[in-house]
N, C-alpha and C positions, 0 to 999 in steps of 0.2 A: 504493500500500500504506500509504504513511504516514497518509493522510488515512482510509482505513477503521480505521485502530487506531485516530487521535484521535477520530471518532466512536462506536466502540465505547466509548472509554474514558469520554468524557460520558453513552454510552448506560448503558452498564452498570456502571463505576466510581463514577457519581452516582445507580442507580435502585438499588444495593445497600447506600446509605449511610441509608438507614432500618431496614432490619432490624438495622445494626451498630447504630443509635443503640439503638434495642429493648433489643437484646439490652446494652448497657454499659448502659444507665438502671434495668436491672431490678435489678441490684448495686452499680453506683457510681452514687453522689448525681448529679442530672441538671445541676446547674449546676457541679459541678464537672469533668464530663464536658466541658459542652459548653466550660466555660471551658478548660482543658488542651488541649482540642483546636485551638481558636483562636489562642490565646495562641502554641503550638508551631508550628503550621503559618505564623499570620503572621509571629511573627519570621524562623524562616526563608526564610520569602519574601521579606521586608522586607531582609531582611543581605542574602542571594543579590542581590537588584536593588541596593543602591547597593555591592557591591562590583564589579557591574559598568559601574558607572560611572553609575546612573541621581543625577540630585542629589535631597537632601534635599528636602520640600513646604516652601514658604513656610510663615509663620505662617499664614497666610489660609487657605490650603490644608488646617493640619493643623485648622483649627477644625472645617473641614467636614468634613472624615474623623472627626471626635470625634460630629461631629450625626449624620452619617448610620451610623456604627459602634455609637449606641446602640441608631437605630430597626432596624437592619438584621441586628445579630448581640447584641446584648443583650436586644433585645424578642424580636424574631422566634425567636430558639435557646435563650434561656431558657423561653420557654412551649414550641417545640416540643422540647427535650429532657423538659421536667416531663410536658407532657402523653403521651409516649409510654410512661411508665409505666403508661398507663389503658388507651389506644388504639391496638389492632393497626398494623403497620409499612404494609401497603396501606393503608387506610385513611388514616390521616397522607398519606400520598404523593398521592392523591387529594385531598383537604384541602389541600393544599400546591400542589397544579398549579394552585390558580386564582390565585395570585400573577400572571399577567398580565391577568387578568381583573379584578384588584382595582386594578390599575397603570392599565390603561385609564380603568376608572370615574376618577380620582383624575384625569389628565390629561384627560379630556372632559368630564366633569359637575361638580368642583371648582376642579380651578386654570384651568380650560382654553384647554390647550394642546396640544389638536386639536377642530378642529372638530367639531360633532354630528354622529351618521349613525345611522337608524334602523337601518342591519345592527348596526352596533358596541352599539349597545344591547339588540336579540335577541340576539347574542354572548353580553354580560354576563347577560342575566337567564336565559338556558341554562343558564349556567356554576352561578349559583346557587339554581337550582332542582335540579340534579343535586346540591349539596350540601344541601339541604331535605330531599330526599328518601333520602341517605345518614342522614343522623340522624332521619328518621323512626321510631319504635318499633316491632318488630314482635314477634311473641310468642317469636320464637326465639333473636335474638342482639341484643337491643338495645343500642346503643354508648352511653360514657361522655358524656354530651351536653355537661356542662361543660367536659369534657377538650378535645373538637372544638371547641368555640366560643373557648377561650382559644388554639389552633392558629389559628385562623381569624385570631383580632384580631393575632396575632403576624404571621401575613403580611400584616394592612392596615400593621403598620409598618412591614416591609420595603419594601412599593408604598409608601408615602408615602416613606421615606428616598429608595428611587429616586427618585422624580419629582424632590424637592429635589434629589437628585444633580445632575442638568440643568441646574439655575439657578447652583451652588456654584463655588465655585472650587477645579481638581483635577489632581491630576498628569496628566500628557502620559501616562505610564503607566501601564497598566492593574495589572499585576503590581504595580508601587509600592503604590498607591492599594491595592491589594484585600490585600497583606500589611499595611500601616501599619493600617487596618480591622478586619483580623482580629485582629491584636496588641491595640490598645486595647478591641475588643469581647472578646477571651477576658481580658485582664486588670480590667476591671470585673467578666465573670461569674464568676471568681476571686473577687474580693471580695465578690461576692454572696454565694457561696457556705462562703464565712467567717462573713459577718455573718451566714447563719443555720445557723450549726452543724449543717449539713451532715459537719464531717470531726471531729465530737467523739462518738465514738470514730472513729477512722480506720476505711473500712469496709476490708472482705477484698476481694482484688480475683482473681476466679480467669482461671486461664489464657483462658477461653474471653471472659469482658468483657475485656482487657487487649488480646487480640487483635481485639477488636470495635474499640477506641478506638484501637489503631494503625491500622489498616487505614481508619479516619476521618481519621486528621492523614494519611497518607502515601497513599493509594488516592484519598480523598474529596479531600483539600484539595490537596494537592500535584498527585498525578497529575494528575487531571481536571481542576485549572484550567488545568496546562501545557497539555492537550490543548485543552481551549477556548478560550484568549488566541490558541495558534497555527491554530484552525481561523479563528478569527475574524479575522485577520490575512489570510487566504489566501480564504475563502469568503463567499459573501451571509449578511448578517446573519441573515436568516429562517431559510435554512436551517442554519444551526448554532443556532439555537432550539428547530428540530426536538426538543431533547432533552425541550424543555418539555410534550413529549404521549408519548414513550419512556415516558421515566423511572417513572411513575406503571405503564405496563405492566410493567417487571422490576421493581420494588420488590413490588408486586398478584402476580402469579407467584411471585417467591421468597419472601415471606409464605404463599404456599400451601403450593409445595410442598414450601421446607426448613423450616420453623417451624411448620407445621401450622397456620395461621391459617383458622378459618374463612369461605370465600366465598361466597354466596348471589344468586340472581338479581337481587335487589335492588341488592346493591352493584354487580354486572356493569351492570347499567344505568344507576345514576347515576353510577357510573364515566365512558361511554359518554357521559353528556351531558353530564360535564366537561370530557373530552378534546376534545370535536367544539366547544365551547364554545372553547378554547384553540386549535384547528386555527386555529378562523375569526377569531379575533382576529390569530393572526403572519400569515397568510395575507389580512390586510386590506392594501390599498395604503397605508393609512395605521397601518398599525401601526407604534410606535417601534422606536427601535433594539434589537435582542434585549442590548445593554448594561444597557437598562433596565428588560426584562419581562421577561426571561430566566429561569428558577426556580431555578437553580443555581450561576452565579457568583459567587465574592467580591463583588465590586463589584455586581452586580447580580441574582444570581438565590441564593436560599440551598439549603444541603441538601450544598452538598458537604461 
């Protein structure tokens, strides 16, 4: 029983965490959103772990939590909170599932560190031809195309901080490492969101975004990584990746059916060759650890 709740909870505690972004970015400013939510959720993940006893990151340790907390929740949640002001919550979510596809490309054709394989590259260029064909224009609902592409570049920095994650030096902890992360990633978009007056006039914040941005720091960031640190302690990596082709299915559904987002055959389909795109990359023998391609976790996958 316990292991169907933690997978529920990554399934659908992380594929609902786009319509909450939606719906908080539409009234509260996007980087002060995302920062508040980071900022809250990693201190207290950060205090919770060394008060039970995990120690402090070396110096060395916290540099690399500073490198990869920029590329990974500063780049990455600052473009996707902005851009989901433009761009429906499916859509993003879609957009956002090919972070292991982007993680691949960066570990086999850049740094590489996995070998070439002509599947792993049908894989990728699947992956981004179903987003080609997502911002294609068509006469009835064409998407914000700059919106999507700056979504896009924000998860090449997520995959790029992962892969550097690899080589760094890093807490033994996963929980550590992914509060200390989130902490210094929501307090730069904090100050992002200072330096560009964002909170002059303070906005109104009504019941319904206030409940959107809780339900991110406590649903998105708390729950669901509890539930992912302990599936992944307990079960194969791939299969607790699984969530990384879920997710994009309940965020795409609850964009339908509670938010009335419109869906068109189009998007069903490039959808379709994102997901199968991301099946065949975790389900490669050589695909990395879902630590690092993962779409959701602190430490390695973003969106909770």
């Amino acid at each position: 029983m316990r292991v169907l709740l933690a997978f529920a909870a990554i399934y659908f505690l992380w594929g609902a965490t786009f319509l909450a972004i939606r719906i908080a970015v539409l009234q509260i400013p996007p980087f002060f959103t995302a920062g508040l939510r980071f900022f809250t959720a990693g201190a207290l993940l950060y205090a919770f772990m060394r008060l039970s006893g995990q120690p402090s990151p070396s110096a060395a340790q916290w540099r690399s939590i500073a490198v990869t907390g920029l590329c990974m929740f500063v780049a990455t949640y600052g473009a996707l909170f902005w851009a989901e002001q433009y761009v429906p919550s499916g859509v993003t979510s879609v957009i956002e599932a090919t972070l292991p596809i982007t993680t691949i490309a960066f570990e086999v054709f850049i740094f590489r560190q996995q070998p070439f394989r002509w599947r792993m590259l049908a894989a990728v260029l699947l992956g981004f031809c179903g987003v080609a064909w997502l911002l294609i224009k068509n006469g009835q609902q064409p998407l914000a195309v700059l919106p999507c592409l700056v979504i896009l570049a924000g998860g090449a920095a997520w995959s790029l901080g992962a892969v550097l994650t690899r080589s760094m030096p890093r807490p033994e902890s996963l929980p550590l490492a992914a509060g200390a992360q989130m902490m210094l990633g929501g307090a730069v978009l904090l100050a992002v969101s200072q330096a560009t007056g964002e909170l002059q006039p303070f906005p109104h914040i009504s019941l319904r975004a206030g409940l959107a941005l809780l339900y991110l720091i406590v649903g998105g960031s708390l729950l669901g990584f509890t539930a992912y640190a302990w599936l992944l302690a307990r079960m194969p990596a791939t299969r607790v990746a699984s969530h990384a082709y879920v997710n994009p299915l309940v965020a795409v559904a609850l964009g339908y059916f509670a938010a009335g987002e419109v869906l068109t055959m189009r998007m069903i389909m490039a959808s379709a060759l994102v997901i199968a795109s991301v099946f065949l990359i975790l389900k490669s023998p050589s695909a990395p650890d879902s630590r690092t391609v993962s779409s959701r976790s602190p430490v390695a996958t973003p969106g909770m």
